[in-house]
Legacy VTK file of the C-alpha trace (Angstrom):
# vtk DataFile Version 3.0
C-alpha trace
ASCII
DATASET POLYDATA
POINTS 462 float
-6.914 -38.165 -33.458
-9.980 -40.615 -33.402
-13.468 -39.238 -34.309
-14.429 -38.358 -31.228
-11.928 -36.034 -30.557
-12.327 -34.558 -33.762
-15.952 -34.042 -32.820
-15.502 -32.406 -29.510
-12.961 -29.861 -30.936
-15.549 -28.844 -33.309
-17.846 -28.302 -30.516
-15.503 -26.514 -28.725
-14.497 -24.156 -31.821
-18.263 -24.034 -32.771
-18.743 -22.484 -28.360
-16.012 -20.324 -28.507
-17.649 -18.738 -31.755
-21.093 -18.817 -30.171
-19.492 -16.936 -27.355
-17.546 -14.516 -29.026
-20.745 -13.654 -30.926
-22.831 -13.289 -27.542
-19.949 -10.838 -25.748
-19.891 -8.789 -28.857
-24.256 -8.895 -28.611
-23.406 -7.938 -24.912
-21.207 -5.144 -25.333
-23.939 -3.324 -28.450
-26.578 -3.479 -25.917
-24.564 -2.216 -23.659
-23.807 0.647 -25.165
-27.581 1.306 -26.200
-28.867 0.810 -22.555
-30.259 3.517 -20.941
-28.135 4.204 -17.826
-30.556 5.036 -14.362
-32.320 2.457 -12.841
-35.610 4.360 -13.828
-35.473 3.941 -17.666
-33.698 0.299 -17.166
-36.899 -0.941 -15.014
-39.248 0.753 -17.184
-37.774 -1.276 -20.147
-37.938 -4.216 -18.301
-41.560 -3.341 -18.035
-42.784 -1.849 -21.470
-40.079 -4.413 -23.917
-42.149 -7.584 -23.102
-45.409 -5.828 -23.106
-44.830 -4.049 -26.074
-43.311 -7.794 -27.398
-46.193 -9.437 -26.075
-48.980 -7.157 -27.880
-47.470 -7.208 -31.130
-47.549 -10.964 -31.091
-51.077 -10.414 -30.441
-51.826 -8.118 -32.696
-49.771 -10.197 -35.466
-51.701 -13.839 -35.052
-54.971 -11.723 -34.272
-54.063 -9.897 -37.810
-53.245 -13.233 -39.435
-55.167 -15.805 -38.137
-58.678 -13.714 -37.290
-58.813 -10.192 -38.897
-57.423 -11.497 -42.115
-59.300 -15.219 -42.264
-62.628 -13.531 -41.265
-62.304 -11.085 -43.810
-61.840 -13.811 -46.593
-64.772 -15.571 -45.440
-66.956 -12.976 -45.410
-65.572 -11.591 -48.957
-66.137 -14.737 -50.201
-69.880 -15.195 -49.409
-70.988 -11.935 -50.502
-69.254 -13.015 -53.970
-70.866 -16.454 -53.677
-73.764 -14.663 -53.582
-72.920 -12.296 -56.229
-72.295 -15.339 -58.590
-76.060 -16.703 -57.597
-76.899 -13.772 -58.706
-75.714 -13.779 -61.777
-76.803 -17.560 -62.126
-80.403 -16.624 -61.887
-79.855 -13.572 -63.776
-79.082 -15.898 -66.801
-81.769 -18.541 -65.961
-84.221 -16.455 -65.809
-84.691 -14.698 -69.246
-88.303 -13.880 -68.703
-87.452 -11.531 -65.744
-86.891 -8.723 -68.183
-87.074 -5.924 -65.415
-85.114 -8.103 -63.084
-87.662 -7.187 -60.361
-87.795 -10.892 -58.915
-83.472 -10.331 -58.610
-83.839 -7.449 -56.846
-86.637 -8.797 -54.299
-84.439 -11.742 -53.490
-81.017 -10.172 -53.601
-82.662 -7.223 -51.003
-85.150 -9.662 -48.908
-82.429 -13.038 -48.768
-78.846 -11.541 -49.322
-79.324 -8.193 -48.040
-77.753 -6.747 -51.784
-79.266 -3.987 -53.638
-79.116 -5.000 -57.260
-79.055 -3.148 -60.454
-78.828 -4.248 -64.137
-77.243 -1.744 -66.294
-77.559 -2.790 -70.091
-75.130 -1.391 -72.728
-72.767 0.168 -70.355
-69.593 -0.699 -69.711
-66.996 -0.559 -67.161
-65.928 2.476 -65.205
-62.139 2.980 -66.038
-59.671 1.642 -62.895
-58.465 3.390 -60.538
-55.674 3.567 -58.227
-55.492 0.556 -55.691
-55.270 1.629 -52.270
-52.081 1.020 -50.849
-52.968 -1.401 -47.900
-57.101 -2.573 -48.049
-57.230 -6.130 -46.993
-61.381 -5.729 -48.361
-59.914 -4.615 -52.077
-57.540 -7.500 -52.004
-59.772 -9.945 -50.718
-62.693 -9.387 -52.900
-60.746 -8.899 -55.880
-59.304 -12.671 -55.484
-62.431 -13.902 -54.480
-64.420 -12.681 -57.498
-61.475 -13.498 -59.687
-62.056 -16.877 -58.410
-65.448 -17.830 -58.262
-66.887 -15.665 -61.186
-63.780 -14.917 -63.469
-65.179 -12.393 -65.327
-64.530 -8.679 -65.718
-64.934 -6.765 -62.671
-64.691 -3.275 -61.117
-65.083 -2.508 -57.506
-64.702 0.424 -55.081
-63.940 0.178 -51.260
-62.173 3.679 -50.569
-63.563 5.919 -48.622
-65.634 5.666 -45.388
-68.896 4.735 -47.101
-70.827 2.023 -45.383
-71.183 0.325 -48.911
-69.227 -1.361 -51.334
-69.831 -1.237 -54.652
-68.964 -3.975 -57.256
-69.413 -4.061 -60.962
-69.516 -7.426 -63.020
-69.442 -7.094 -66.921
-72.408 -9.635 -68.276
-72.576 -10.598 -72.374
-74.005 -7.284 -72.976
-74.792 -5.367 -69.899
-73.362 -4.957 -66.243
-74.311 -6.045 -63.190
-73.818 -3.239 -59.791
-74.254 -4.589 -56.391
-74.096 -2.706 -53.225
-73.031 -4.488 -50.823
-73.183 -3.684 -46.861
-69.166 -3.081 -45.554
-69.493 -4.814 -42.491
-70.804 -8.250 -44.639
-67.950 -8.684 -46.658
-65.302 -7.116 -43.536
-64.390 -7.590 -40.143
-64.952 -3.871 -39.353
-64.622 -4.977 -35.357
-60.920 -5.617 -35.793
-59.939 -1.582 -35.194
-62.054 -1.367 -31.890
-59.758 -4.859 -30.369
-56.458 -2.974 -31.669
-57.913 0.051 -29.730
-58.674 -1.765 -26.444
-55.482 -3.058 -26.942
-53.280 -0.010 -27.013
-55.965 2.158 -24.499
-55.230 -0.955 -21.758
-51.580 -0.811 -22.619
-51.083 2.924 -21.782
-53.106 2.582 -18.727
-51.119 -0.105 -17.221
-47.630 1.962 -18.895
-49.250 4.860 -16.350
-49.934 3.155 -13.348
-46.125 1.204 -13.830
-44.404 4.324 -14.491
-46.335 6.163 -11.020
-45.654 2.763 -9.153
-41.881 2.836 -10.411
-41.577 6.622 -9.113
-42.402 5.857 -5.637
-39.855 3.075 -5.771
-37.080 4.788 -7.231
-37.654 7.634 -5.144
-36.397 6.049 -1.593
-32.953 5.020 -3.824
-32.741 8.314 -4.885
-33.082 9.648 -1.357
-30.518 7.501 -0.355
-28.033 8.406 -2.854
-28.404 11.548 -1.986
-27.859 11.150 1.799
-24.919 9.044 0.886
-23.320 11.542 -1.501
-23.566 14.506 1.015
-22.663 12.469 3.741
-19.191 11.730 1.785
-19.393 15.254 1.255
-18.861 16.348 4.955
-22.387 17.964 5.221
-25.400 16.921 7.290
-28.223 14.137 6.054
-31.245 16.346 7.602
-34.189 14.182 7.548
-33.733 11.012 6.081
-34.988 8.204 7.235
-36.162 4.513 5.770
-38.453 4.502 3.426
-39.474 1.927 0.668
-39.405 -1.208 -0.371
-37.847 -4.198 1.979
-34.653 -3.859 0.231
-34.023 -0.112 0.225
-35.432 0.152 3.551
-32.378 -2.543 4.896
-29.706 -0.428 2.661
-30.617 2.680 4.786
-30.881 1.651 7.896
-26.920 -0.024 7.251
-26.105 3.645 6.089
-27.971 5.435 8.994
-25.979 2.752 11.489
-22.886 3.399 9.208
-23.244 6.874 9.455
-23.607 6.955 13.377
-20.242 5.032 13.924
-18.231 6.656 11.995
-19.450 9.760 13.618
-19.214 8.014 17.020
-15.498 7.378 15.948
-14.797 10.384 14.751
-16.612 12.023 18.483
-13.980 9.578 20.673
-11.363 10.654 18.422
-11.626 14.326 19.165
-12.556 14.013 22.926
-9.768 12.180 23.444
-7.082 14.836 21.362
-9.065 17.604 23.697
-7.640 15.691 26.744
-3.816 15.111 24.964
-4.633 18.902 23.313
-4.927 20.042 27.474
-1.910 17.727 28.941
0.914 18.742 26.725
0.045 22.651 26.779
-0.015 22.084 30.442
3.583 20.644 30.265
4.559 23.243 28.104
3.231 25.951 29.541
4.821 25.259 32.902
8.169 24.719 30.655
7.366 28.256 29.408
7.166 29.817 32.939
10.305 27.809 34.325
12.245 28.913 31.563
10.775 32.750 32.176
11.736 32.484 36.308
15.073 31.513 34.832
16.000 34.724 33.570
17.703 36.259 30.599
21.366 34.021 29.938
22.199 33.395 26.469
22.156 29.545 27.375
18.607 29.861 27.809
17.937 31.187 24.126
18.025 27.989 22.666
15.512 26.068 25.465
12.818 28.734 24.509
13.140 28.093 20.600
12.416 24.629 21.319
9.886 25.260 23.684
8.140 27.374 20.972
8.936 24.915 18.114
7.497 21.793 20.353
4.187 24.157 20.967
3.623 24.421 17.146
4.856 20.944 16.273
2.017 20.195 18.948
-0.183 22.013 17.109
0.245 20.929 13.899
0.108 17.412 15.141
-3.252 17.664 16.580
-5.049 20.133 13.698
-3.725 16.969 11.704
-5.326 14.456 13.788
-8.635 16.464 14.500
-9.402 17.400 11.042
-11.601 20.076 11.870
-14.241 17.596 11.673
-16.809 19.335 13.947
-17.798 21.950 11.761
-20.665 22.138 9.953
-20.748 22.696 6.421
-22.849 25.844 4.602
-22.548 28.635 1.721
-19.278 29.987 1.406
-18.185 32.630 -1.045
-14.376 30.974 -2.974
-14.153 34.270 -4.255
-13.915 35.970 -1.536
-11.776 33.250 0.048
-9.211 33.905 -2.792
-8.912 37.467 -2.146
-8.294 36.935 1.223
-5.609 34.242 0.083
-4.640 37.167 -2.280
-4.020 39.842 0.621
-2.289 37.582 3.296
0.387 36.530 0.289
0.641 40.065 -0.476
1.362 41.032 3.070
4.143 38.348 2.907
5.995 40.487 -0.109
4.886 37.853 -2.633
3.503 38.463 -6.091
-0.578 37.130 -5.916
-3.492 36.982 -8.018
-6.093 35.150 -8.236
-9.329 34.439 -10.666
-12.961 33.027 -10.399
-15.154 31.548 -13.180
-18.652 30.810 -12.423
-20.957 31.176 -9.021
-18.905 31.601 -6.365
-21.150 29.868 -3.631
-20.286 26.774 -2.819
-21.344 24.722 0.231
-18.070 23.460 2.395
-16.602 23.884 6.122
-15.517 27.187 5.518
-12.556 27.008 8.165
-11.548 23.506 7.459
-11.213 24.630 3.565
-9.979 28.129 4.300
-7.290 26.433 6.206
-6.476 23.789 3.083
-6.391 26.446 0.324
-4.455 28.605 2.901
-1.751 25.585 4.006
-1.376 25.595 -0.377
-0.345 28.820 -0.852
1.346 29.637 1.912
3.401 26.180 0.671
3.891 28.097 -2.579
4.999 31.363 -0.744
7.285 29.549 1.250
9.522 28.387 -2.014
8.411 30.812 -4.611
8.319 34.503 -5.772
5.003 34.697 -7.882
1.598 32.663 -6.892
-1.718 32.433 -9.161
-4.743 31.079 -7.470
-7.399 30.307 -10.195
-10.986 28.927 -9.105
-13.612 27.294 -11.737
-17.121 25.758 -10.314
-19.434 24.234 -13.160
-22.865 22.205 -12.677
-20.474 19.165 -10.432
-17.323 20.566 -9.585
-15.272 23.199 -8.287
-11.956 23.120 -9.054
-9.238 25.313 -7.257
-4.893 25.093 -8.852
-2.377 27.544 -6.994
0.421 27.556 -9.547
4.402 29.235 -8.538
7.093 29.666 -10.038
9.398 27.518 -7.162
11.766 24.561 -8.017
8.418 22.282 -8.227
8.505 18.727 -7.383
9.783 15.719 -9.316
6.971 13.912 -10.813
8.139 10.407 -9.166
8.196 12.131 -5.298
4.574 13.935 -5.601
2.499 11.086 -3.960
5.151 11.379 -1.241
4.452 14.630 -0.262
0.982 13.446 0.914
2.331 11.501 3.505
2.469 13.042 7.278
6.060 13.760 8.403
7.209 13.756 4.954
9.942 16.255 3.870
11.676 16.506 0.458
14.991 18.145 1.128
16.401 18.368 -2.276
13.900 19.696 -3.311
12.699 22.342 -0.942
14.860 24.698 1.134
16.344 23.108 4.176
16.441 26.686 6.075
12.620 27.010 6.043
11.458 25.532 9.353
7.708 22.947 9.294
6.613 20.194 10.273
5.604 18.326 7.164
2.043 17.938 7.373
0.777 21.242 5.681
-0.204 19.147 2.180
-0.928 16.081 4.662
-3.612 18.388 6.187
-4.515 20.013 3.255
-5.551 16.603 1.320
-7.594 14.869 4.423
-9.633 17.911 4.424
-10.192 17.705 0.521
-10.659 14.235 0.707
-13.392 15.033 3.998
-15.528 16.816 1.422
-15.547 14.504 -1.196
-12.701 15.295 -3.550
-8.714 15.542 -3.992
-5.462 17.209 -4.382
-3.388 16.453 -7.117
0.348 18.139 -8.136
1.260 18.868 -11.389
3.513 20.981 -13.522
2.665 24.975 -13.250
2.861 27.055 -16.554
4.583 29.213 -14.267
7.106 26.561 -14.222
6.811 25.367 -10.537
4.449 23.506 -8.899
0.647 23.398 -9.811
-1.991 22.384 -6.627
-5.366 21.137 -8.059
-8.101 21.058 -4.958
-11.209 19.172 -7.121
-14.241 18.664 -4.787
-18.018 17.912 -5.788
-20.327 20.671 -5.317
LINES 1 463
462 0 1 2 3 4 5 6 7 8 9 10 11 12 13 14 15 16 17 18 19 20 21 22 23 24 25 26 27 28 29 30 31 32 33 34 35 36 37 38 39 40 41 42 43 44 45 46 47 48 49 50 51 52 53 54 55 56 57 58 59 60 61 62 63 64 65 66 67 68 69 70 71 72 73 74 75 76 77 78 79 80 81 82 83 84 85 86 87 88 89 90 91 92 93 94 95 96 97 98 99 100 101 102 103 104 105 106 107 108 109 110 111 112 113 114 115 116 117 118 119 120 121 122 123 124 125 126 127 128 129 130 131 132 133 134 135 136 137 138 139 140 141 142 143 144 145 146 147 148 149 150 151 152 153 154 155 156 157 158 159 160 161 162 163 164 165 166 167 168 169 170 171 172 173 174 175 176 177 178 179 180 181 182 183 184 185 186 187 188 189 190 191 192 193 194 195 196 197 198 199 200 201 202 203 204 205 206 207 208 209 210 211 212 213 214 215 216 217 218 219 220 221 222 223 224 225 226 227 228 229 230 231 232 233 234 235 236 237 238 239 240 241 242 243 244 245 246 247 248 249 250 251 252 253 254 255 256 257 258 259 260 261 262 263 264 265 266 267 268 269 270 271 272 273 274 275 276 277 278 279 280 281 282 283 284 285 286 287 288 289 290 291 292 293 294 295 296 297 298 299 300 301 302 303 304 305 306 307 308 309 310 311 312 313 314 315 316 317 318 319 320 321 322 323 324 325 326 327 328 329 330 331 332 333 334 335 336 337 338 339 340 341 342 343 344 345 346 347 348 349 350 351 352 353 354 355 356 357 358 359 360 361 362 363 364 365 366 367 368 369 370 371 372 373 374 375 376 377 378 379 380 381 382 383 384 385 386 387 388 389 390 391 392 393 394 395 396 397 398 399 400 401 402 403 404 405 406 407 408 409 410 411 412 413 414 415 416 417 418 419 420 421 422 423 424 425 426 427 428 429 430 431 432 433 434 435 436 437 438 439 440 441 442 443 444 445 446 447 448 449 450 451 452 453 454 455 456 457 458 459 460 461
């Protein structure tokens, strides 16, 4: 392997562990991400300008606040130490009046001698004071004797304390000359301006979220099998296009759905003609036995015919509104009752829920009367919660095999070894039953029963 090679599967080695290190980065943030559009955009938003200020405030800390702060500590000590330079050079100034007119009149200091006095004991350094700090080097520095000072508190003055041979010097000093007291009124500005803009992004981002949400919502109930009263486009560019491909969507899959049943009303009206006619040939007929079996055919065909075209239509023109599922179990209750089968049923939570009431009548009722057909004992057990109601109708038949319950679903389908032969249908009861879950949103699924048949689950979104 020549050098170059060697080189390029380091580089390779070195990527791979660069990217493994990114998708792992990628997957943490991931799970800290705030999940809504909302919150994501507002992040997008506040993250640099929250980024963006506190590099601000850091170099304006650093490079102004803190630099302009030194300087000015360090001429009020300069002056301090010329101070203390004519102090010494001037012996025959024994009430130090001259030091006081010039430190008042030039350096804007009020100046006090105090002989035979010492130094006030120290006390504790504030925890953060950029002034204390910067004084305290600065008269380490340039006059490197013993000092005391005190900026705490919100005095206007400073007051500093130099010990002399045999006396002390006390200076008040003005706090604004030896700090940049402006500094707090830029880092308010600062964070004022920032919630203002925060506000006006957050009532901008409202209004533009708002049209998505609108939308969502007109899709959801729309996959729901209810109405999308008054909705219309609204927004920005974007969301505006999105609707109008759901309002166009909407309109031909209703058109669809329109042709669809117009043209079963017209097959619906030809073949009970036929049969009807079949009906009264077979009644002009007369009584003979050979005739018996012509009529249960005739009969049969009619609600094979049936079947068929309830299948097809889907109850799909109904409209959907507040319906009571506890009062559509008891009814399920009494017609399985009236059959000679064992029933009860259970509700947990508020009953109203907002479907086609026939269209689901007729899907719970297609379910149990599946379960009555095979079994002795039926429980019908409804739960609704904040997103779901959720409807199993357990027996205690022969069940299905776990490999042949997607089967069942399919139109036409009949499991013979594992239903009774003798019982007549047309194999589209749990066909039916699942299009008209699936028209409102949810499922069926089939399960094992505690009763030890077969367990129905209808789950659709409320």
């Amino acid at each position: 392997m020549t050098s170059f090679d060697l080189g390029l599967s380091r580089l390779r080695r070195a990527a791979g562990r660069v990217g493994a290190v990114w998708d792992r980065l990628g997957r943490a943030l991931k799970g800290v991400m705030p999940a809504r559009l909302y919150a994501r955009t507002l992040l997008i938003i506040i993250a640099p300008m929250v980024i963006l200020q506190s590099v601000v405030a850091f170099v304006f800390m650093e490079r102004h606040w803190n630099t302009v702060t030194r300087r000015l500590s360090a001429a009020v000590t300069q002056d301090i130490a010329a101070l203390i330079d004519i102090y010494r050079s001037y012996p025959q100034d024994a009430d130090q009046a001259t030091l006081r007119r010039i430190a008042r009149e030039r350096l804007g200091l009020v100046v006090d001698v105090l002989p035979g006095t010492e130094l006030p004991p120290v006390g504790p350094k504030p925890f953060f004071s950029l002034l204390d700090q910067a004084l305290s080097r600065e008269i380490s520095r340039q006059i490197g004797r013993p000092f005391w000072i005190d900026t705490v508190g919100r005095s206007s003055l400073v007051e500093i304390r130099i010990q002399l041979d045999n006396s002390v010097l006390r200076v008040f000093a003005r706090r604004n000359a030896a700090y940049a007291s402006n500094s707090e009124i830029f880092l308010l500005w600062m964070v004022g301006t920032s919630l203002v803009l925060i506000t006006i992004a957050i009532l901008f981002l409202r209004n533009q979220i708002r049209p998505i949400l609108k939308l969502t919502e007109a899709v959801e109930s729309f996959g729901k099998g209810r109405e999308v009263p008054s909705f219309g486009p609204r927004g920005a560019q974007e969301v505006r296009r999105a609707a109008l491909a759901f309002i166009e969507m909407k309109r031909r899959v209703e058109r669809s759905i329109e042709q669809r049943t117009t043209m079963l009303a017209g097959v619906s009206h030809d073949l009970r003609t036929v049969l009807t006619r079949f009906k009264l040939e077979l009644a002009l007929l007369g009584d003979a036995p050979e005739l018996d079996a012509l009529k249960k055919d005739v009969d049969e065909m009619a609600r094979m015919v049936e079947a068929y075209l309830a299948f097809a239509r889907g109850d799909s023109g109904e409209q959907a509104e507040p319906t009571d599922m506890a009062a559509f179990l008891d009814e399920l209750k009494a017609d399985a009752e009236r059959t000679g089968h064992r029933a009860s049923v259970a509700f947990h939570g508020h009953p109203i829920v907002t479907v086609r009431p026939h269209a689901f009548r007729r899907c719970l009722a297609n379910l149990v009367s599946n379960a009555a057909r095979f079994a002795d004992e039926i429980v019908v057990t409804g739960h609704r919660d904040h997103r779901w109601l959720t409807l199993t109708v357990d027996d205690d038949g022969p069940g299905i095999a776990p490999a042949q319950r997607d089967e069942v679903f399919k139109p036409f389908v009949r499991l013979d070894d594992a239903r009774n032969q003798d019982e007549g249908g047309t194999g589209l009861g749990l066909a039916i039953a699942r299009d008209i879950a699936r028209s409102h949103g949810g499922d069926i699924s089939l399960g094992d029963s505690p009763l030890g048949g077969l367990r129905a689950t209808v789950r659709i979104p409320v």
